[in-house]
C-alpha positions, 0 to 999 in steps of 0.5 A: 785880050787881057792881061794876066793880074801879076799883082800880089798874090795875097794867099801865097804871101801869107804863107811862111815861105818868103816870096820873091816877085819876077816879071817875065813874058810869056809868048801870047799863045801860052798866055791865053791858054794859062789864062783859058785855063784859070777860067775854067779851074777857079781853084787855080792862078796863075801863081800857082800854074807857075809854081807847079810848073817849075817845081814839076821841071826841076823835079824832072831834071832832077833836083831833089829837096824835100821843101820843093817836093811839099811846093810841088805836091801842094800846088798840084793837089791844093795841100798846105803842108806845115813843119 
């Protein structure tokens, strides 16, 4: 099976925002499925499953901030939202 690339992200890079890069494993299940879905959405990466999944958790447990709401909502619905 292949690798999900977890070079830079030159799209996310360029935003204002400062990016700070972390290596994680994922159990192979949860890979492949991230992976099947980034083929059949060209739209998304995995950077952007990531981020929209752990903005989404912490929303969910209640973590209010305006600049992770706009990360949130931007990830899921492909916005760029400026100051």
């Amino acid at each position: 099976m292949q690798e999900l690339n977890y070079d830079e992200n030159s799209e996310v890079l360029n935003h204002k925002d400062e990016v700070i890069s972390f290596k994680c494993e994922l159990q192979e299940n949860l890979q492949k499925a991230m992976k099947e879905f980034v083929e059949e959405h060209p739209n998304w990466d995995q950077y952007r499953i990531l981020q929209a999944a752990i903005a989404g958790f912490l929303m969910q447990k209640g973590f209010q901030n305006r600049d992770l709401t706009r990360l949130y909502i931007g990830n899921m619905f492909s916005m760029n939202f400026k100051d």
